[in-house]
KEKE-3310 file (N, C-alpha, C; in steps of 0.2 Angstrom, whole numbers, plus 5000, padded with zeros to 4 digits):
npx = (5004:5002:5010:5000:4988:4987:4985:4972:4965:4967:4960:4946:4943:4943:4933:4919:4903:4889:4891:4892:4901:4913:4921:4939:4948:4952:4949:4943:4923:4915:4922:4920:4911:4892:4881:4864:4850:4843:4826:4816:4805:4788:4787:4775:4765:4767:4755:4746:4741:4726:4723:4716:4706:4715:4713:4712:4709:4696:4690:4690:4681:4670:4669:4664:4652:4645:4643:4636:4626:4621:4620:4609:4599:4599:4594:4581:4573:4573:4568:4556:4553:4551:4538:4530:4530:4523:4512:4506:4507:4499:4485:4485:4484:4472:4464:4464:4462:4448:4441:4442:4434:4420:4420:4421:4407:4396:4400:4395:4382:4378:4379:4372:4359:4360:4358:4347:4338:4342:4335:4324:4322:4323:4317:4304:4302:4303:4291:4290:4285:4285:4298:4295:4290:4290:4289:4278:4268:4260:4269:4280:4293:4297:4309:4309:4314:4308:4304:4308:4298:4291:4295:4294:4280:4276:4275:4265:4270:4263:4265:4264:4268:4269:4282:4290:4294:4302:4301:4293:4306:4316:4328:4340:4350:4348:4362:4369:4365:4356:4338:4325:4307:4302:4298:4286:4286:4294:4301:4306:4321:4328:4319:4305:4305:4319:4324:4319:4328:4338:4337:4336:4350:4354:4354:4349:4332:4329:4315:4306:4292:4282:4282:4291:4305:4316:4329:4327:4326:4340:4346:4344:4350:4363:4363:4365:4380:4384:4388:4378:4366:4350:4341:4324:4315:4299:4282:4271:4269:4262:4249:4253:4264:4282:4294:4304:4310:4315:4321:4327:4311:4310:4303:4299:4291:4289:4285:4292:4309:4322:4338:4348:4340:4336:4351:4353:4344:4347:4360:4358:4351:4355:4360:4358:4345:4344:4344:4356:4367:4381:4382:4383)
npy = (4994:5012:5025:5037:5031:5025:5038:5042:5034:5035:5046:5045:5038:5045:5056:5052:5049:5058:5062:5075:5089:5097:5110:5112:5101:5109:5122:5134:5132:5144:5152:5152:5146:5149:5152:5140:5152:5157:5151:5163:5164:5170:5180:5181:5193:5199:5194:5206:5205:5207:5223:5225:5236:5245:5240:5251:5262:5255:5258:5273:5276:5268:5277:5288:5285:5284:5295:5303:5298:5302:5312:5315:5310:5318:5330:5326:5325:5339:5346:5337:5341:5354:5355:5351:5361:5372:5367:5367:5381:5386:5380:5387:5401:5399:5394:5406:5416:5411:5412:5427:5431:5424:5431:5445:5443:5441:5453:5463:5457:5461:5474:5479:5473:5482:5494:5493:5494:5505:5512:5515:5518:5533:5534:5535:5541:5552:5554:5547:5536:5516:5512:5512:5499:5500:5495:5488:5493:5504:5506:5510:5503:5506:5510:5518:5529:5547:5550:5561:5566:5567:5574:5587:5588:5592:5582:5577:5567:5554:5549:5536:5536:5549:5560:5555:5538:5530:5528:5530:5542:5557:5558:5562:5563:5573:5582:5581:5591:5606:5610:5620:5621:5606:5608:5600:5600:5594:5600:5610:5615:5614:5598:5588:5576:5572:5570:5559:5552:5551:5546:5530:5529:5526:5538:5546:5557:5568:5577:5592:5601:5612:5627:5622:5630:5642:5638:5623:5622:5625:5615:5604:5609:5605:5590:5589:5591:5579:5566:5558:5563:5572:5588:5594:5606:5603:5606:5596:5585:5572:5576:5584:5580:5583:5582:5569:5554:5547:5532:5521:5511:5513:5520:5535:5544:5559:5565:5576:5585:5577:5576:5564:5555:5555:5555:5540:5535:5537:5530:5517:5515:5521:5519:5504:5500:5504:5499:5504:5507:5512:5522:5537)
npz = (5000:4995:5003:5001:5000:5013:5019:5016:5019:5034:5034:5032:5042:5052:5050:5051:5046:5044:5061:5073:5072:5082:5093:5091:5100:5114:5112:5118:5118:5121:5116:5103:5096:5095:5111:5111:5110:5124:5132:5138:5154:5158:5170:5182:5194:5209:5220:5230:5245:5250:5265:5278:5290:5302:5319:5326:5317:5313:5324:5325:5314:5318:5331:5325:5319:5326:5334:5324:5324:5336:5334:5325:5332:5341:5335:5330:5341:5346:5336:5337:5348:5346:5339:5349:5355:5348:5344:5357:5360:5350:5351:5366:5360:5352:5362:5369:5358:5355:5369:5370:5361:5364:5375:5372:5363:5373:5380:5370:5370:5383:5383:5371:5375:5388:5382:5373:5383:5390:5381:5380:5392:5392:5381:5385:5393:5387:5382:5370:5355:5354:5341:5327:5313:5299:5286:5280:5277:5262:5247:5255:5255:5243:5227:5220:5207:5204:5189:5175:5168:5180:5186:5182:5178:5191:5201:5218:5230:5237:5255:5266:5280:5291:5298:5281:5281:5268:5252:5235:5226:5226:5212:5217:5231:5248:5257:5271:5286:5290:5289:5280:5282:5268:5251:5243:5230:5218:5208:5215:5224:5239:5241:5247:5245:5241:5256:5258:5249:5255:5266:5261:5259:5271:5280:5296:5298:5307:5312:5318:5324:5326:5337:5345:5358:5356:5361:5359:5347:5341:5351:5343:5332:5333:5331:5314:5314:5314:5303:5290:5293:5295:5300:5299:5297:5300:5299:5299:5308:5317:5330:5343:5345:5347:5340:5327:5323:5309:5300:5285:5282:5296:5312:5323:5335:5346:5362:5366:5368:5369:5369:5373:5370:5355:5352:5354:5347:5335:5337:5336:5326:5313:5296:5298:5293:5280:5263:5256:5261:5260:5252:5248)
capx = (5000:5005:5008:4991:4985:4986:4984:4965:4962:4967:4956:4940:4940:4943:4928:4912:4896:4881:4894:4894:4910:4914:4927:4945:4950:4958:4947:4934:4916:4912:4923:4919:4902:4886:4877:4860:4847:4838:4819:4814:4801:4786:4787:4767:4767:4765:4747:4747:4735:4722:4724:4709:4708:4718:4709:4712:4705:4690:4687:4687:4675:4663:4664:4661:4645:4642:4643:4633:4617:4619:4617:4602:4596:4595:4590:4574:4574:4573:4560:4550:4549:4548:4532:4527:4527:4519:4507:4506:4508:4491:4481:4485:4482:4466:4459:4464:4455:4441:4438:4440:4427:4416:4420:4416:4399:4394:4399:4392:4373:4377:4379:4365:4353:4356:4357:4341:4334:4342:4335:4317:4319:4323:4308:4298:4302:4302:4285:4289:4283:4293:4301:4290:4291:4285:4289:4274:4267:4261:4273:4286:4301:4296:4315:4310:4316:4303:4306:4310:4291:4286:4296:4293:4273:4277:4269:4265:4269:4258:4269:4261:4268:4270:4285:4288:4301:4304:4295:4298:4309:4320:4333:4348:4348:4350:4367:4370:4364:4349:4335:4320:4302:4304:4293:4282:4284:4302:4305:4311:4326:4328:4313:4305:4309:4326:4326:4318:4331:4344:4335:4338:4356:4357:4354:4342:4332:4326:4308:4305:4288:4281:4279:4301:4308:4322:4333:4327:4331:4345:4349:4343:4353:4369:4366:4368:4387:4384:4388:4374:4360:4347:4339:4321:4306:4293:4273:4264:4269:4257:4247:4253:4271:4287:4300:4301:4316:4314:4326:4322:4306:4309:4298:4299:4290:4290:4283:4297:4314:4328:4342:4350:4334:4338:4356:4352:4340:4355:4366:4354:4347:4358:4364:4356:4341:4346:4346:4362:4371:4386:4381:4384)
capy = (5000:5018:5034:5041:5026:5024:5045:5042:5028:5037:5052:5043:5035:5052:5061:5047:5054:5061:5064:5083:5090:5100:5114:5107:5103:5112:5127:5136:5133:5148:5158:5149:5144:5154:5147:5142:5157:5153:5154:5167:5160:5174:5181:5182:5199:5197:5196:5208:5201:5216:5224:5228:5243:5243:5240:5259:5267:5254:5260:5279:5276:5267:5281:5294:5284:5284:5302:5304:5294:5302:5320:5315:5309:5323:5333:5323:5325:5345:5344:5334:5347:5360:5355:5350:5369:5375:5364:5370:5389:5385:5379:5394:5408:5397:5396:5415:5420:5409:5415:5434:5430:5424:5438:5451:5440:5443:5459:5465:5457:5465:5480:5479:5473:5489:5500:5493:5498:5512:5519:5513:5521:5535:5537:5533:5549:5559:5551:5543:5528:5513:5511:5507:5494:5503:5492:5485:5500:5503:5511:5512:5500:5508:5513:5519:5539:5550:5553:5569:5569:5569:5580:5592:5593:5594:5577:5576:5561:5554:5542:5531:5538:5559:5561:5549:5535:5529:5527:5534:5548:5562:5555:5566:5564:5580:5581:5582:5599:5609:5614:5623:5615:5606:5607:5594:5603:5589:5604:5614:5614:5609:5595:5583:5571:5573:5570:5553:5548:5551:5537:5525:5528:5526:5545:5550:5563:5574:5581:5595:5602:5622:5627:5622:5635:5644:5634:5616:5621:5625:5606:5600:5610:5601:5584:5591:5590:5570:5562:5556:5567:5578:5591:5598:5610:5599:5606:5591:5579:5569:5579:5582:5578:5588:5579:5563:5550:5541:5528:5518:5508:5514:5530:5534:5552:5560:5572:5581:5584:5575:5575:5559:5549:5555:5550:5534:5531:5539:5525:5511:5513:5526:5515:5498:5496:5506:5499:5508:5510:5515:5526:5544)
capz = (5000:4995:5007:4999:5001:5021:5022:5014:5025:5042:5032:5031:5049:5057:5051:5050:5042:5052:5066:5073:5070:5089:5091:5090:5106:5119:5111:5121:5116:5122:5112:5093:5095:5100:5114:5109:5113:5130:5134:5144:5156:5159:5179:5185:5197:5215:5222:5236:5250:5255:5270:5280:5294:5306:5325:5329:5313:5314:5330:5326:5311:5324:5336:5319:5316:5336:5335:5318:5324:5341:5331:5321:5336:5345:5331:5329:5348:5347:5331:5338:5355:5344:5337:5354:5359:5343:5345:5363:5359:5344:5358:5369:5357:5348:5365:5373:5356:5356:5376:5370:5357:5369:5382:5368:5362:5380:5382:5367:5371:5390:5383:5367:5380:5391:5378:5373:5389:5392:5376:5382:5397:5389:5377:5390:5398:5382:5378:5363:5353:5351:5333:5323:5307:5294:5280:5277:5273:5256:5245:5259:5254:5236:5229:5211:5206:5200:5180:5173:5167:5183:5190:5176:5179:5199:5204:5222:5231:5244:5260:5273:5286:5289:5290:5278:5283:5264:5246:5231:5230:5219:5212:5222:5239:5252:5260:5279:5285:5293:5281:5284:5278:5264:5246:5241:5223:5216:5203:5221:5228:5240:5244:5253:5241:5241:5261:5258:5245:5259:5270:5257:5260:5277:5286:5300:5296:5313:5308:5321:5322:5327:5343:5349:5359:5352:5364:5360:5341:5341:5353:5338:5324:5333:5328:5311:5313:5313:5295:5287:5299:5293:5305:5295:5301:5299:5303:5300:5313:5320:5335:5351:5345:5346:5336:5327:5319:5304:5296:5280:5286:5303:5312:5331:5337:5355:5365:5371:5362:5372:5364:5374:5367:5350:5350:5355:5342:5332:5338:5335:5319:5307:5292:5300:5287:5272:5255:5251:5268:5258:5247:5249)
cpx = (5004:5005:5002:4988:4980:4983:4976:4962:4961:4960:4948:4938:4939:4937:4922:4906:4893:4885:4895:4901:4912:4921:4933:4946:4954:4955:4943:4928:4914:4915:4921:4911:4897:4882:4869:4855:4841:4830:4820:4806:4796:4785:4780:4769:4764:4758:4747:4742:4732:4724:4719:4713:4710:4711:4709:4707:4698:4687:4685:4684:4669:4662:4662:4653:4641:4639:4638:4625:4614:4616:4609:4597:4591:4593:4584:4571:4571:4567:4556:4546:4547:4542:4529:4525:4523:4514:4502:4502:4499:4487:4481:4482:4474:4462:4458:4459:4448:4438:4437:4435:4420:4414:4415:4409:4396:4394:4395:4383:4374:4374:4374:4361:4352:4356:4350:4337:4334:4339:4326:4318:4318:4318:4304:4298:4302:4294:4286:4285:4288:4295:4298:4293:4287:4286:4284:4269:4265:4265:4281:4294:4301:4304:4315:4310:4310:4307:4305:4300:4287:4288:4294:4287:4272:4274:4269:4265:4266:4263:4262:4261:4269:4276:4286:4296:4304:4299:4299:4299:4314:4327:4341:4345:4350:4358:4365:4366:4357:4344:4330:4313:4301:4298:4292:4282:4292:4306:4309:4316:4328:4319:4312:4306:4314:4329:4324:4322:4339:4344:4334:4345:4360:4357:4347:4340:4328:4322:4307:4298:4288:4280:4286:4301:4315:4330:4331:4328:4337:4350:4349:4348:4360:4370:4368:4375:4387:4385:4380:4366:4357:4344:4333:4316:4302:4284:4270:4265:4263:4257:4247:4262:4276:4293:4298:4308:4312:4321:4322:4318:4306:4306:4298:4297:4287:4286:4286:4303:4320:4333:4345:4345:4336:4343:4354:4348:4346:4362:4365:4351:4351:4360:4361:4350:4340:4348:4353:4365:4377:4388:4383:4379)
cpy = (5006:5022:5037:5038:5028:5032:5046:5038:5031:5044:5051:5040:5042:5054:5057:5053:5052:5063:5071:5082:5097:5106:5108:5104:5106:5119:5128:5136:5141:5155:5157:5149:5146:5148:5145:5148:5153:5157:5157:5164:5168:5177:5184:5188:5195:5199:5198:5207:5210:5216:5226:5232:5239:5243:5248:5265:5265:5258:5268:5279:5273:5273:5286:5291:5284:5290:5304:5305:5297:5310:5320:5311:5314:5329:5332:5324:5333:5346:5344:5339:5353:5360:5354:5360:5372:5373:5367:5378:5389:5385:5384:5400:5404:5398:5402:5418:5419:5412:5422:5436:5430:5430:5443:5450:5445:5450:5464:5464:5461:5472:5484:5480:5480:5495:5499:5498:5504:5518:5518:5516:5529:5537:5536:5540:5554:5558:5549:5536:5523:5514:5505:5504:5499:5500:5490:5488:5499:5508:5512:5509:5501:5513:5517:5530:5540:5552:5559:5574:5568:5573:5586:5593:5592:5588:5576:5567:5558:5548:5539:5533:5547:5558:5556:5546:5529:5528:5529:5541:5553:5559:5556:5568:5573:5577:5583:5589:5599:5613:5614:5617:5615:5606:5603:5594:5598:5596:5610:5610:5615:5605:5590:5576:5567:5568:5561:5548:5546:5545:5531:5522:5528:5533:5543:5556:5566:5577:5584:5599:5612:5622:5627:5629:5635:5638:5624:5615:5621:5618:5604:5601:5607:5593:5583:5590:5581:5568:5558:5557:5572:5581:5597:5598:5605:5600:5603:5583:5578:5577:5577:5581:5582:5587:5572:5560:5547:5540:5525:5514:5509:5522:5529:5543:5552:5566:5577:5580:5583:5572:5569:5554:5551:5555:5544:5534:5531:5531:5518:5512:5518:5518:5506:5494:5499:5502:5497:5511:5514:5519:5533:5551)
cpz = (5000:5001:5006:5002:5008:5022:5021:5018:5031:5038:5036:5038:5053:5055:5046:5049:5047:5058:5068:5075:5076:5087:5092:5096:5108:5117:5115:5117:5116:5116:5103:5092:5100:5104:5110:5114:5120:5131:5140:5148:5159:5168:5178:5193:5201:5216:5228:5241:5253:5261:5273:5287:5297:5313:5327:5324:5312:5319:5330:5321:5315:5328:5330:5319:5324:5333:5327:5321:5331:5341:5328:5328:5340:5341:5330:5336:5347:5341:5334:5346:5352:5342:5343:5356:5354:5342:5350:5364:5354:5349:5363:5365:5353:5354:5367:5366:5356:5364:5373:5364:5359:5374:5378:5366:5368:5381:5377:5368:5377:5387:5375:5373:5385:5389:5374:5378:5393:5386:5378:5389:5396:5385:5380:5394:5393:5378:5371:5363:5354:5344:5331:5315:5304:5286:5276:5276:5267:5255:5250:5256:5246:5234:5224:5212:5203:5195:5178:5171:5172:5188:5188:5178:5189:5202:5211:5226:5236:5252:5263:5277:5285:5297:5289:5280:5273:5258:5242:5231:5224:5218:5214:5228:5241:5255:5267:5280:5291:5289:5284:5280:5271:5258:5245:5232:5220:5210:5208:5223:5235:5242:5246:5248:5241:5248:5262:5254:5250:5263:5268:5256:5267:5283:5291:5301:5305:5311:5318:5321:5325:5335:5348:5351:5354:5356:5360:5352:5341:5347:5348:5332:5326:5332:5320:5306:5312:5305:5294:5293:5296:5298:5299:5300:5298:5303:5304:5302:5317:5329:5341:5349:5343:5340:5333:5323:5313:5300:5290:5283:5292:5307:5321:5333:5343:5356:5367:5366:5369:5368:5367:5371:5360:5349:5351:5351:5338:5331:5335:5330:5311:5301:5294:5295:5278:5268:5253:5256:5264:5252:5251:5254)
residu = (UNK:UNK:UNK:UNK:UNK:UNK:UNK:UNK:UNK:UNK:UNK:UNK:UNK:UNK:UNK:UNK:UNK:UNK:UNK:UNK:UNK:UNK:UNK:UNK:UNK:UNK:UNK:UNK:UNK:UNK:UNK:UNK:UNK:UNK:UNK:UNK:UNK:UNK:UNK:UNK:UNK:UNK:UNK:UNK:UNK:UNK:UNK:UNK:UNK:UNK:UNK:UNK:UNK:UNK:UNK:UNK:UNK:UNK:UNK:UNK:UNK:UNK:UNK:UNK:UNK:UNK:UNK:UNK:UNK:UNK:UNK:UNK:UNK:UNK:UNK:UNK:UNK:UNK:UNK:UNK:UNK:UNK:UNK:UNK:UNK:UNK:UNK:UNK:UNK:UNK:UNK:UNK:UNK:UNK:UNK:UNK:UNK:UNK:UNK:UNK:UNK:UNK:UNK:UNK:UNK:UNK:UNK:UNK:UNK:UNK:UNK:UNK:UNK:UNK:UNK:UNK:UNK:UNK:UNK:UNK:UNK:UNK:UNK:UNK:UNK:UNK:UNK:UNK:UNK:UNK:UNK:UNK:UNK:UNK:UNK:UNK:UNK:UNK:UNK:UNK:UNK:UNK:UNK:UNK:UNK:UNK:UNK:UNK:UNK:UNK:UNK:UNK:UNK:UNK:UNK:UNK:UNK:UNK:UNK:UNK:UNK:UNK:UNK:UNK:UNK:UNK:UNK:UNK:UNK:UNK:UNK:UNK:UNK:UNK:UNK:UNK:UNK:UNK:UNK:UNK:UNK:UNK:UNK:UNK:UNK:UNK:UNK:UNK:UNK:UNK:UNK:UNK:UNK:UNK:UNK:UNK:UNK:UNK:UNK:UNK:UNK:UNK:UNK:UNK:UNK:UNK:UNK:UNK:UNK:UNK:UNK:UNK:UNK:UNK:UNK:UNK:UNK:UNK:UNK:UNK:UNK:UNK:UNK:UNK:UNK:UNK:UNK:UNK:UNK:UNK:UNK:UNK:UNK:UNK:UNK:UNK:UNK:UNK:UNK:UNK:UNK:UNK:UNK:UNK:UNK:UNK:UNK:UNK:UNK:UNK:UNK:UNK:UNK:UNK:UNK:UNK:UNK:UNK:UNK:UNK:UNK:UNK:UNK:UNK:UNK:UNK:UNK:UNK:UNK:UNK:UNK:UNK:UNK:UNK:UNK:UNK:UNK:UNK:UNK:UNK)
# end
């Protein structure tokens, strides 16, 4: 066998097929040949375990809610006294008005009733009538104006009672005053007409007859100064009588002229059965 021979022989055992072929020896791995690249393996984060309060912070949210419940407490507490009192305080002022309601009832019928009686004692010493109903009268609660055509041909009007306590009448009252005796003629100024349309709004008229001294006129010409008062001569009063009141349906004549008895009629009947208390 040749030198090649043998050299192709030892060739072929040295490096067998399929066999990996390593660094040389005595080489570092590390330095010829790349490691292979290594799995990275995923790291799951830590699961922090909850904390619950501590025993000191619990305890001062417990007393918080102490003190919370112990406020709405007595809030509800203070409410509910304060409706106590105004409840209390209602009941006090509904009764004290209700009593001073009553008080004044009473004192008002006390003091009706003896103003009643004081005014009946009173006409009874000025020889008066009582007050008379005169509504039912014919023509009396009669409210209609007389028309220009019957003022025009003078129509006289005839009453029920003399003087006359309402009926038909001239369509313009008199105003307050003292006025001598009045015409029966509506085309005069002033007339009796007139004084009858005042009693539909509430005046009392004072009808004086002949025969007063100058002194008990002049008692008379001062009630006058009264709102919604007339003071008229009048001749043809019932016989035997000095003076006499009329209101709308109401008529009262005396013997004598006491002016205490004519306020008090004044007091009790002005504005009480008029129509048109609020008229002028």
């Amino acid at each position: 066998m040749s030198g090649d021979d043998v050299a192709e022989s030892v060739s072929t055992e040295a490096e067998p097929t399929g066999t990996t072929v390593g660094p040389p020896a005595g080489e570092s791995q590390a330095a010829e040949w790349p490691k292979p690249p290594a799995t990275k393996t995923a790291r799951k984060p830590g699961v922090v375990p909850a904390k619950g309060p501590t025993a000191e912070a619990a305890a001062r949210r417990e007393e918080a809610r102490t003190a919370a419940r112990e406020r709405r407490l007595e809030a509800q507490k203070r409410q509910k006294a304060a409706e106590r009192k105004r409840k209390v305080r209602n009941w006090v002022i509904y009764g004290g008005a209700g009593a001073v309601v009553v008080v004044l009832i009473a004192v008002a019928f006390v003091s009706s009733r003896h103003s009643k009686q004081a005014f009946a004692t009173l006409s009874a010493a000025a020889g008066c009538t009582g007050v008379q109903d005169t509504t039912k009268l014919p023509g009396t609660t009669d409210r209609t104006h007389l028309t220009d055509a019957q003022i025009s041909s003078g129509v006289t009007v005839t009453y029920s009672t003399s003087p006359p306590s309402g009926g038909m009448h001239y369509p313009v009252p008199l105003p307050k005053g003292i006025y001598g005796p009045l015409s029966t003629n509506p085309k005069d100024n002033p007339n009796l007409y007139q004084a009858v349309h005042s009693l539909e709004h509430g005046y009392v008229d004072i009808w004086y007859g002949n025969g007063l001294s100058t002194d008990q006129i002049n008692s008379l010409r001062s009630f006058a100064d009264q709102d919604k008062v007339l003071v008229i001569s009048y001749p043809n009063l019932p016989a035997g009588k000095s003076v006499a009141m009329t209101t709308w349906g109401r008529m009262q004549t005396c013997d004598k002229v006491n002016t205490a008895e004519i306020q008090a009629y004044i007091d009790q009947n002005k504005l009480k059965t008029a129509p048109e208390p609020n008229a002028a």
